[in-house]
N, CA and C atoms as a LAMMPS dump frame, in Angstrom:
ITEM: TIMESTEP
0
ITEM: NUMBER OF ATOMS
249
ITEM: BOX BOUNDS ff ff ff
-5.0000000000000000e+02 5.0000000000000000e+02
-5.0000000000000000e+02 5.0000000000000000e+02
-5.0000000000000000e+02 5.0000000000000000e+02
ITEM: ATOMS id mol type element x y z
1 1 1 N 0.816 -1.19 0
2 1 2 C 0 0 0
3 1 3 C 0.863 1.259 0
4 2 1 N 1.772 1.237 1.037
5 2 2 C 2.908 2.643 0.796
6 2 3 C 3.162 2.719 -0.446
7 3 1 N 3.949 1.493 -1.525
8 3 2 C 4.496 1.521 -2.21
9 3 3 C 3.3 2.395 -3.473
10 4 1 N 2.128 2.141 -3.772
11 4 2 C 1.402 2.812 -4.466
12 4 3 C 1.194 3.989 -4.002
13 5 1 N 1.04 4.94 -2.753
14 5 2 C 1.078 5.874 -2.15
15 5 3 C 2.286 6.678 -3.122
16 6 1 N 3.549 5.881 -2.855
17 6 2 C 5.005 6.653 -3.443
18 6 3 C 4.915 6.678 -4.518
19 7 1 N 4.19 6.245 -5.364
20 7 2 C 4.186 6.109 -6.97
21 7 3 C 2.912 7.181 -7.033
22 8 1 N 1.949 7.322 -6.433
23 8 2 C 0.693 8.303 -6.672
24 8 3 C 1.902 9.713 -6.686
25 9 1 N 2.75 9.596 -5.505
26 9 2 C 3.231 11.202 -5.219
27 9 3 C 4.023 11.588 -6.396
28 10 1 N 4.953 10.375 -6.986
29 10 2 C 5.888 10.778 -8.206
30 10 3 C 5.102 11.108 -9.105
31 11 1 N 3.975 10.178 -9.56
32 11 2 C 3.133 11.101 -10.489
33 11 3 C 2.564 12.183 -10.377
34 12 1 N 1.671 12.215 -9.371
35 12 2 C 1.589 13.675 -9.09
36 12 3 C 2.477 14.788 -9.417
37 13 1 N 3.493 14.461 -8.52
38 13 2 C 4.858 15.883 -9.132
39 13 3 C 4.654 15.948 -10.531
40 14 1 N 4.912 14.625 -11.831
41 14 2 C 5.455 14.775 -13.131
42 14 3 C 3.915 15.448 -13.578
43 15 1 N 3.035 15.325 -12.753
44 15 2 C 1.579 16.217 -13.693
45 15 3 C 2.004 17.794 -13.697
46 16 1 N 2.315 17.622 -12.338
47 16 2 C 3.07 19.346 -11.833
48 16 3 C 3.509 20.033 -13.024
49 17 1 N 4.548 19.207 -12.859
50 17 2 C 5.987 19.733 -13.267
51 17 3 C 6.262 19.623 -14.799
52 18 1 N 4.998 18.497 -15.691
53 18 2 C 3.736 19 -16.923
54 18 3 C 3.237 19.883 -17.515
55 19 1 N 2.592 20.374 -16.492
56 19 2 C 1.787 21.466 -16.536
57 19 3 C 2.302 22.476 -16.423
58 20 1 N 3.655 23.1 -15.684
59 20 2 C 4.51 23.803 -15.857
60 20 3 C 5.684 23.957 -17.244
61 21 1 N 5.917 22.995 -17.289
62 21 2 C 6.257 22.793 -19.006
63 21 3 C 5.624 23.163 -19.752
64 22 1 N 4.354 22.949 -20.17
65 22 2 C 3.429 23.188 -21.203
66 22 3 C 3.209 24.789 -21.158
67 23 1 N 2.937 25.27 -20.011
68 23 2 C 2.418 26.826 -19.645
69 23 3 C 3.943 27.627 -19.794
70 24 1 N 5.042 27.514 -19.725
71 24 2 C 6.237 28.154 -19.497
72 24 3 C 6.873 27.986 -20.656
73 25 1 N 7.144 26.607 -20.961
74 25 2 C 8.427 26.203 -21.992
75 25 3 C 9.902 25.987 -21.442
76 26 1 N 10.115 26.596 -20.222
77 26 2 C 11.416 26.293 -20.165
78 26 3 C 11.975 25.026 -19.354
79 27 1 N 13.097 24.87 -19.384
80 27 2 C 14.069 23.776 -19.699
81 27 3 C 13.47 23.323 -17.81
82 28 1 N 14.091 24.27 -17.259
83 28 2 C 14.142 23.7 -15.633
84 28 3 C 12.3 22.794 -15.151
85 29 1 N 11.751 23.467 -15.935
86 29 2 C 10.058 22.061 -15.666
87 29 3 C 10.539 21.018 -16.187
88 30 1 N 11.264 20.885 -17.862
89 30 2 C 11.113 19.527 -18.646
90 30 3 C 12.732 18.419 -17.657
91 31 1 N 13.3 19.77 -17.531
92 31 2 C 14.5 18.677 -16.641
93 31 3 C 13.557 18.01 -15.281
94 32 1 N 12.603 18.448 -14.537
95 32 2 C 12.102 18.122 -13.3
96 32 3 C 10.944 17.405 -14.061
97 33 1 N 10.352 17.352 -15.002
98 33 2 C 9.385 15.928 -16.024
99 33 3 C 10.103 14.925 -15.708
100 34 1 N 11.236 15.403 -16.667
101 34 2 C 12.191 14.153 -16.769
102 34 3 C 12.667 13.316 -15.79
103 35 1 N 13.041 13.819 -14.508
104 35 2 C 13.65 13.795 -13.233
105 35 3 C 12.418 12.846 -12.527
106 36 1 N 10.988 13.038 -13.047
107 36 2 C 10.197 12.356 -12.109
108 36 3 C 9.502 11.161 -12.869
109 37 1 N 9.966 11.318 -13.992
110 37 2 C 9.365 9.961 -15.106
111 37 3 C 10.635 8.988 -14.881
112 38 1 N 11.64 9.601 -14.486
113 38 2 C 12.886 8.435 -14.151
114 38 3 C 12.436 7.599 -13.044
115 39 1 N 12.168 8.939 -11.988
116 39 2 C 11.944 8.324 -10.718
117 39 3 C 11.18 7.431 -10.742
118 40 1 N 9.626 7.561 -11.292
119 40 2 C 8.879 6.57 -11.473
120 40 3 C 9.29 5.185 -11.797
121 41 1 N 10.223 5.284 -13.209
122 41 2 C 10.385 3.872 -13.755
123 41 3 C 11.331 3.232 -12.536
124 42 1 N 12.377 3.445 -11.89
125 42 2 C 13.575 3.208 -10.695
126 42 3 C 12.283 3.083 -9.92
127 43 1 N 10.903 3.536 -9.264
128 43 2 C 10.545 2.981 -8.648
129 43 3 C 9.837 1.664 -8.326
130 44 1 N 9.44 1.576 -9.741
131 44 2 C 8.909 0.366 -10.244
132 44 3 C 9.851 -1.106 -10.41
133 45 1 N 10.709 -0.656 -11.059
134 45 2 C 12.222 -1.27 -11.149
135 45 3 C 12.663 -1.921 -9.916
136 46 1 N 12.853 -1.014 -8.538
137 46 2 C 13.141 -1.129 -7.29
138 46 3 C 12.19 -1.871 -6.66
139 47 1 N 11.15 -1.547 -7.154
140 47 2 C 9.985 -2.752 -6.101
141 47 3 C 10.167 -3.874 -6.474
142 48 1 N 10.121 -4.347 -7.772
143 48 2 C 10.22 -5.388 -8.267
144 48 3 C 11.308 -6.31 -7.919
145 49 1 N 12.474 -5.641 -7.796
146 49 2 C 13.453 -5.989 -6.467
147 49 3 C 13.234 -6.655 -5.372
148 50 1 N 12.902 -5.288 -4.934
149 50 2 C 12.257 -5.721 -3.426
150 50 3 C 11.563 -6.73 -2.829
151 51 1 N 10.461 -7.082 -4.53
152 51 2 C 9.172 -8.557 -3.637
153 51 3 C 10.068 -9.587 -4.418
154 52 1 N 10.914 -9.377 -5.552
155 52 2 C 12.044 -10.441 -5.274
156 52 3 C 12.759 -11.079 -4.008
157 53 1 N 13.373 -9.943 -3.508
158 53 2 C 14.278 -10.196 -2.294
159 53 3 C 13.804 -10.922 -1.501
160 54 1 N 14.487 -10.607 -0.034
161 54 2 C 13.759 -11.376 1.01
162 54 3 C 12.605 -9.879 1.878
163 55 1 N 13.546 -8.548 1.16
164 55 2 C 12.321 -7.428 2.179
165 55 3 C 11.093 -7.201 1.356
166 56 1 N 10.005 -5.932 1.552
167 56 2 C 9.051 -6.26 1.224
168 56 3 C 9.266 -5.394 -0.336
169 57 1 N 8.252 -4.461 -0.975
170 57 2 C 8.407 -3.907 -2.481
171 57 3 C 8.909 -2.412 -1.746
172 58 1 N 8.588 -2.231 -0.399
173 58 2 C 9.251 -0.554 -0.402
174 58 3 C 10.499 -0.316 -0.121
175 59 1 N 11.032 -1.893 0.137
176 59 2 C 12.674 -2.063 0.808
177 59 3 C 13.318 -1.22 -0.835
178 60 1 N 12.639 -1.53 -1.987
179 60 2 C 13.419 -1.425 -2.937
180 60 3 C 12.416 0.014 -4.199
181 61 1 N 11.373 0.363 -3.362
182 61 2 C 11.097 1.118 -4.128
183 61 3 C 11.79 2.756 -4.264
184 62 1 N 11.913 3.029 -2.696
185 62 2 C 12.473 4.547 -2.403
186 62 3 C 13.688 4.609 -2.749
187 63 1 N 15.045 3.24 -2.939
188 63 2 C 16.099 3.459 -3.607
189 63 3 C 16.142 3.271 -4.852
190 64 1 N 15.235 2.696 -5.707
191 64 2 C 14.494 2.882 -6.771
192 64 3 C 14.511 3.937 -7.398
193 65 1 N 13.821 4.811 -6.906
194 65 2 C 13.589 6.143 -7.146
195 65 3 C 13.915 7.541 -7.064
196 66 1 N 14.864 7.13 -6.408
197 66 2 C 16.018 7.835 -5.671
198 66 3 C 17.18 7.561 -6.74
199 67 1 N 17.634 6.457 -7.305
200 67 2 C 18.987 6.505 -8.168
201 67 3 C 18.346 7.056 -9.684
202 68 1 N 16.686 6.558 -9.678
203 68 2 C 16.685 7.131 -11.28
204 68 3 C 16.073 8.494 -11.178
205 69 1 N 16.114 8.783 -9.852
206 69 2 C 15.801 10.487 -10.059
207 69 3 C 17.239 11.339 -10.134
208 70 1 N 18.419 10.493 -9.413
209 70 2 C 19.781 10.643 -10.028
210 70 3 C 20.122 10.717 -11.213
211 71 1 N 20.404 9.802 -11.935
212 71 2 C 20.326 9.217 -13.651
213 71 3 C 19.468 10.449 -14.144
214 72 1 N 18.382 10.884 -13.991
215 72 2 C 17.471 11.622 -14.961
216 72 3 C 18.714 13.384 -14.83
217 73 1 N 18.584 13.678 -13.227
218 73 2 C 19.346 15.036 -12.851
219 73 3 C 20.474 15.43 -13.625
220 74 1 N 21.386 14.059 -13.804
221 74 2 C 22.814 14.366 -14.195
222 74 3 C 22.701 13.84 -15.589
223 75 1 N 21.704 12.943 -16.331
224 75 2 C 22.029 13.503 -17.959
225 75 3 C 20.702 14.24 -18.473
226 76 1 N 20.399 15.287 -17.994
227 76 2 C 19.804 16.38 -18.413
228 76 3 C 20.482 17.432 -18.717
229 77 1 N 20.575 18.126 -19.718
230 77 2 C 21.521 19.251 -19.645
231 77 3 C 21.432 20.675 -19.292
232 78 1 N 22.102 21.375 -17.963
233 78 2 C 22.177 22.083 -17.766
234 78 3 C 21.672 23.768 -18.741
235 79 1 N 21.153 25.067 -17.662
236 79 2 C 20.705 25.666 -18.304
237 79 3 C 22.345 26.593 -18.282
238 80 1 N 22.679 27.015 -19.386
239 80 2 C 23.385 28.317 -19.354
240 80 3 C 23.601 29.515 -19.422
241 81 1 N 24.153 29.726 -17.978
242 81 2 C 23.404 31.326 -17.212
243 81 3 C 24.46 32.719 -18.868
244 82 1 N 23.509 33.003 -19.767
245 82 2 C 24.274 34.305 -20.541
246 82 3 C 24.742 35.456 -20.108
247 83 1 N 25.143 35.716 -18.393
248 83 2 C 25.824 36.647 -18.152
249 83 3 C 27.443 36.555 -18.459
C-alpha cells in the first residue's frame, strides 16, 4: 500500500511539473518531467526488487527512485546562465 502511495506522489509531481512545461516552456520544468518519469520507472524497477528479495516492495522502491531520479538530474543538460 505505501508503495502505491510513493508512486501516486511521483506522479503527481510529473503532472506538476507538466503542466509547468506546457504553460512556461522552459528547460528547468522539462528537466524536473524528466527527473520524475525516471523516478517513477527506478521505482517500479526497485519494487520489483524488493518482492524479489527477502524485504518487502518498499525495501526497494524509495532506492528505486532515488537513483533514477539521479540518472534523470545528471544527464539532463544544464541551463546556461548568458551573463
Amino acid at each position: 500500500m505505501f508503495t502505491a502511495f510513493v508512486l501516486f506522489v511521483i506522479a503527481a509531481g510529473w503532472f506538476v511539473a507538466h503542466g509547468k512545461y506546457e504553460g512556461s516552456g522552459l528547460w528547468r520544468y522539462r528537466r524536473m518531467r524528466s527527473a520524475f518519469a525516471w523516478s517513477f520507472v527506478g521505482a517500479i524497477i526497485g519494487s520489483s526488487f524488493g518482492v524479489a528479495g527477502l524485504g518487502t516492495a518498499i525495501a526497494g522502491t524509495i532506492p528505486g527512485a532515488f537513483v533514477g531520479y539521479l540518472l534523470a538530474s545528471n544527464l539532463m543538460k544544464k541551463d546556461i546562465d548568458p551573463r
